[in-house]
OpenMM code with the backbone's topology and positions (N, CA, C; nanometers):
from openmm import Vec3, app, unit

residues = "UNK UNK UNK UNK UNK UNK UNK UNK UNK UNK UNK UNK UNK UNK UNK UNK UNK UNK UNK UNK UNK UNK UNK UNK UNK UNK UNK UNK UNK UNK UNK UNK UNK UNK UNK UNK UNK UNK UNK UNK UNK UNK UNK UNK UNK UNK UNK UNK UNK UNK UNK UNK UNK UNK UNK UNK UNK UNK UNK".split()
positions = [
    Vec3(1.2527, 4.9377, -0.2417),
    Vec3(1.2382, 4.7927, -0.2247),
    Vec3(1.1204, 4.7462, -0.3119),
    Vec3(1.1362, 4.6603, -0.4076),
    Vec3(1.0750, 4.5902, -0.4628),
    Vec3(0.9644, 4.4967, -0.3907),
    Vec3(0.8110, 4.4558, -0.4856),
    Vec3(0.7468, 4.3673, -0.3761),
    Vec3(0.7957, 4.2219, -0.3812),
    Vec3(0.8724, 4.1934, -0.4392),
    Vec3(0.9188, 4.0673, -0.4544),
    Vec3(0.9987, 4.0488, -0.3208),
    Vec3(1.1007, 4.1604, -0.3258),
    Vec3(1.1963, 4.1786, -0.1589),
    Vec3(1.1164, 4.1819, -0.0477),
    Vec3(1.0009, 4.2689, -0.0357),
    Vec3(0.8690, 4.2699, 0.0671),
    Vec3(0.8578, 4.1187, 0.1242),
    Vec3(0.8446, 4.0524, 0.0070),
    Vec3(0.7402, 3.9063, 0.0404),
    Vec3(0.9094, 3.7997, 0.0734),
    Vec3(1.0005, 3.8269, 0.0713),
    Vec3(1.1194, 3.7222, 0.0976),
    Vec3(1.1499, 3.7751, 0.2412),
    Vec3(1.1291, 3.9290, 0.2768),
    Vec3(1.1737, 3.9743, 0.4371),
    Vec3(1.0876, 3.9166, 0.4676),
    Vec3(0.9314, 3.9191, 0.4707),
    Vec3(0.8235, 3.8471, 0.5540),
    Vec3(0.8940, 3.7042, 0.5718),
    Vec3(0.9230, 3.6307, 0.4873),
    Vec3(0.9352, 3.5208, 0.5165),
    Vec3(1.0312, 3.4809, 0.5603),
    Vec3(1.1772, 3.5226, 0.5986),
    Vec3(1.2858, 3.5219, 0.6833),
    Vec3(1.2180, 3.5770, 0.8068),
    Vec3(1.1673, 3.6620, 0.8434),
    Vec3(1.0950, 3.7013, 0.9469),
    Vec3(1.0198, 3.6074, 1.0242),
    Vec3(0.9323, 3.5286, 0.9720),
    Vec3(0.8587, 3.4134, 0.9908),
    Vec3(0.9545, 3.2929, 1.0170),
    Vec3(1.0398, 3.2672, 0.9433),
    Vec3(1.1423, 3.1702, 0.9638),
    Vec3(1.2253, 3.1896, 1.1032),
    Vec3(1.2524, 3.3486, 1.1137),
    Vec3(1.3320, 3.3517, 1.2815),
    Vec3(1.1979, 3.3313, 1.4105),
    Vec3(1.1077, 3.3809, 1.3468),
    Vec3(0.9817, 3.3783, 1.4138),
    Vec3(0.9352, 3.2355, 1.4797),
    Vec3(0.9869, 3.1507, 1.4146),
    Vec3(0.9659, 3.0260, 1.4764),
    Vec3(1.0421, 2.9437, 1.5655),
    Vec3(1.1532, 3.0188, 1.6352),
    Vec3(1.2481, 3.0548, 1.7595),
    Vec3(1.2036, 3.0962, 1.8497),
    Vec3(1.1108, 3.2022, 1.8376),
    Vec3(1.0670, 3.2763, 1.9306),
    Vec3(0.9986, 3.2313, 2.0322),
    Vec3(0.9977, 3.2805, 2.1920),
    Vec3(0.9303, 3.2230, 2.2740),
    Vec3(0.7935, 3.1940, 2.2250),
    Vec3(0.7226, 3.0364, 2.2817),
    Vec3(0.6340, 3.0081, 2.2363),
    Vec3(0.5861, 2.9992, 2.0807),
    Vec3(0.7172, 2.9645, 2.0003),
    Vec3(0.7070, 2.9536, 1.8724),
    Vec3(0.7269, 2.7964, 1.8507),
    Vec3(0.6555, 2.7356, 1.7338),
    Vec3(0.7157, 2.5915, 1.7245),
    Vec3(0.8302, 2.5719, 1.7275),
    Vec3(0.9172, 2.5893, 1.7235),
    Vec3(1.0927, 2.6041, 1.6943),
    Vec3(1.1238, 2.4616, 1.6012),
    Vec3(1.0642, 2.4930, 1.4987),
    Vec3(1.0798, 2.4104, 1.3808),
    Vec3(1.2234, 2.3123, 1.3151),
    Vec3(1.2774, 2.4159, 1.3248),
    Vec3(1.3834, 2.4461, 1.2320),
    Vec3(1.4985, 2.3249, 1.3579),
    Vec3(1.5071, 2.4470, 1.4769),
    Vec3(1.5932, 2.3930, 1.5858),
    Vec3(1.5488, 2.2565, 1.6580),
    Vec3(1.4151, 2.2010, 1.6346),
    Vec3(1.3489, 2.0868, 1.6499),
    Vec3(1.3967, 1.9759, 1.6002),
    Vec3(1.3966, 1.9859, 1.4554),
    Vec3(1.4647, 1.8733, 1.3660),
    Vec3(1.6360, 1.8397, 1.4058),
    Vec3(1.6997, 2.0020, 1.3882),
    Vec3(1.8061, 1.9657, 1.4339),
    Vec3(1.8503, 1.9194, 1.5327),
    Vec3(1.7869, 1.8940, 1.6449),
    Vec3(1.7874, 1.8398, 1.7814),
    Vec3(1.7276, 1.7076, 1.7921),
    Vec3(1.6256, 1.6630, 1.7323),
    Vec3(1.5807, 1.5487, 1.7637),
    Vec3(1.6113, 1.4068, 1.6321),
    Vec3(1.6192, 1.5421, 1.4872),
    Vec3(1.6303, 1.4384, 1.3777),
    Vec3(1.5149, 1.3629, 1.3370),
    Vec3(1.3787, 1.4210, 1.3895),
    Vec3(1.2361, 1.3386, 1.3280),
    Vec3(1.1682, 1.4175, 1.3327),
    Vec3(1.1346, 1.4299, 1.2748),
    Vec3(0.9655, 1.5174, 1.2262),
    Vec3(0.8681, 1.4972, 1.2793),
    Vec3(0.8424, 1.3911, 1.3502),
    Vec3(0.7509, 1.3980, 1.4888),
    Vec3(0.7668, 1.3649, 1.5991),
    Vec3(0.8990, 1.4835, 1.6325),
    Vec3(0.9033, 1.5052, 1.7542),
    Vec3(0.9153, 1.6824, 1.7640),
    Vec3(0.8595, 1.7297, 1.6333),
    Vec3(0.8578, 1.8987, 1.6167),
    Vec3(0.6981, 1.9318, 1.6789),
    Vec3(0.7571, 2.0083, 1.7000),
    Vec3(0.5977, 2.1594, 1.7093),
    Vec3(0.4453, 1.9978, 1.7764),
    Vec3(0.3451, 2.0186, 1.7127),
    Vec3(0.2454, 1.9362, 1.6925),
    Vec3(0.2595, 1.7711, 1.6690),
    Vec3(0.3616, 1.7954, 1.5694),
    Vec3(0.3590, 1.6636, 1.4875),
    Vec3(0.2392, 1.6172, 1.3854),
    Vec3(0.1718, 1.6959, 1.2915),
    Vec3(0.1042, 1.7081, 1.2494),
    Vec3(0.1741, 1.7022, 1.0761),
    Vec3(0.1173, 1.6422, 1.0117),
    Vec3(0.2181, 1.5688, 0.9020),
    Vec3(0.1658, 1.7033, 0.7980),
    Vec3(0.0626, 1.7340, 0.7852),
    Vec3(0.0333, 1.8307, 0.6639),
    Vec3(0.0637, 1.9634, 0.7015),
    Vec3(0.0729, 2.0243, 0.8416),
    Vec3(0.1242, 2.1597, 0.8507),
    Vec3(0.2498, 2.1246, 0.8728),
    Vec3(0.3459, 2.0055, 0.8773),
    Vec3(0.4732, 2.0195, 0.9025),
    Vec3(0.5288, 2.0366, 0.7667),
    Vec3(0.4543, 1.9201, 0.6712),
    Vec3(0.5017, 1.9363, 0.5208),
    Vec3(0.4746, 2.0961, 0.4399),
    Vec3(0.3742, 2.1565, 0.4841),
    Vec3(0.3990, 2.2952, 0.4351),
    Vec3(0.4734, 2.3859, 0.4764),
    Vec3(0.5052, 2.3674, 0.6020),
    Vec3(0.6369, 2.4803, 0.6400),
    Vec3(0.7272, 2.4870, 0.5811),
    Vec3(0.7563, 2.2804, 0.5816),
    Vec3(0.9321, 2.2403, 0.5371),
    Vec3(0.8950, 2.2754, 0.3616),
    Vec3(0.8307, 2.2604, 0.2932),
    Vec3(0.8050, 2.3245, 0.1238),
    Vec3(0.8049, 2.5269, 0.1557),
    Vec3(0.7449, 2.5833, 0.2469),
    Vec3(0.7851, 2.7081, 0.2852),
    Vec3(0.9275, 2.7472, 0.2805),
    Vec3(1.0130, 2.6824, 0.3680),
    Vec3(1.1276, 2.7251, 0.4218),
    Vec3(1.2582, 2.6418, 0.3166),
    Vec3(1.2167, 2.5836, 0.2059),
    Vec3(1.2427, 2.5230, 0.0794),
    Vec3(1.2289, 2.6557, -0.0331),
    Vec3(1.1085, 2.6444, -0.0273),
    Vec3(1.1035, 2.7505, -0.1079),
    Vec3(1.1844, 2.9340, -0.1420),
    Vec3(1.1834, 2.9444, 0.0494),
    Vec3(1.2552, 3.0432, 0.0784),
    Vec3(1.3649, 3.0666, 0.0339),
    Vec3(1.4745, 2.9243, 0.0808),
    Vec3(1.6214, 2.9250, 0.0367),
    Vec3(1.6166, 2.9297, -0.1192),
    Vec3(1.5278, 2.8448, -0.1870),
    Vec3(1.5824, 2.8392, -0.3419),
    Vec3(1.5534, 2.9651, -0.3897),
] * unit.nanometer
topology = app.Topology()
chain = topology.addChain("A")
for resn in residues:
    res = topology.addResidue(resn, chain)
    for name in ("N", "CA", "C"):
        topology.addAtom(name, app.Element.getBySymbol(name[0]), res)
């Protein structure tokens, strides 16, 4: 395994990770409510780096 593959499992890892009990549940947040502040905190600059995270991931 390459470290390039290393650093894309971490971050699918992290991505299911945020399901997890007592995890923001990010992902399943939006899809449920449809606003961005009604996720995790509601905190506009750690929400915008996740969603550029989990952007980044897929592309």
């Amino acid at each position: 395994m390459d470290r390039r593959q290393k650093y894309l499992d971490f971050c699918r890892y992290i991505i299911r990770a945020y399901d997890f009990e007592g995890g923001p549940a990010i992902v399943t947040s939006i899809l449920k409510h449809k606003r961005v502040d009604k996720v995790a905190n509601a905190k506009a600059y750690e929400m915008l780096s996740n969603i550029v995270g989990l952007v980044k991931c897929i592309v």
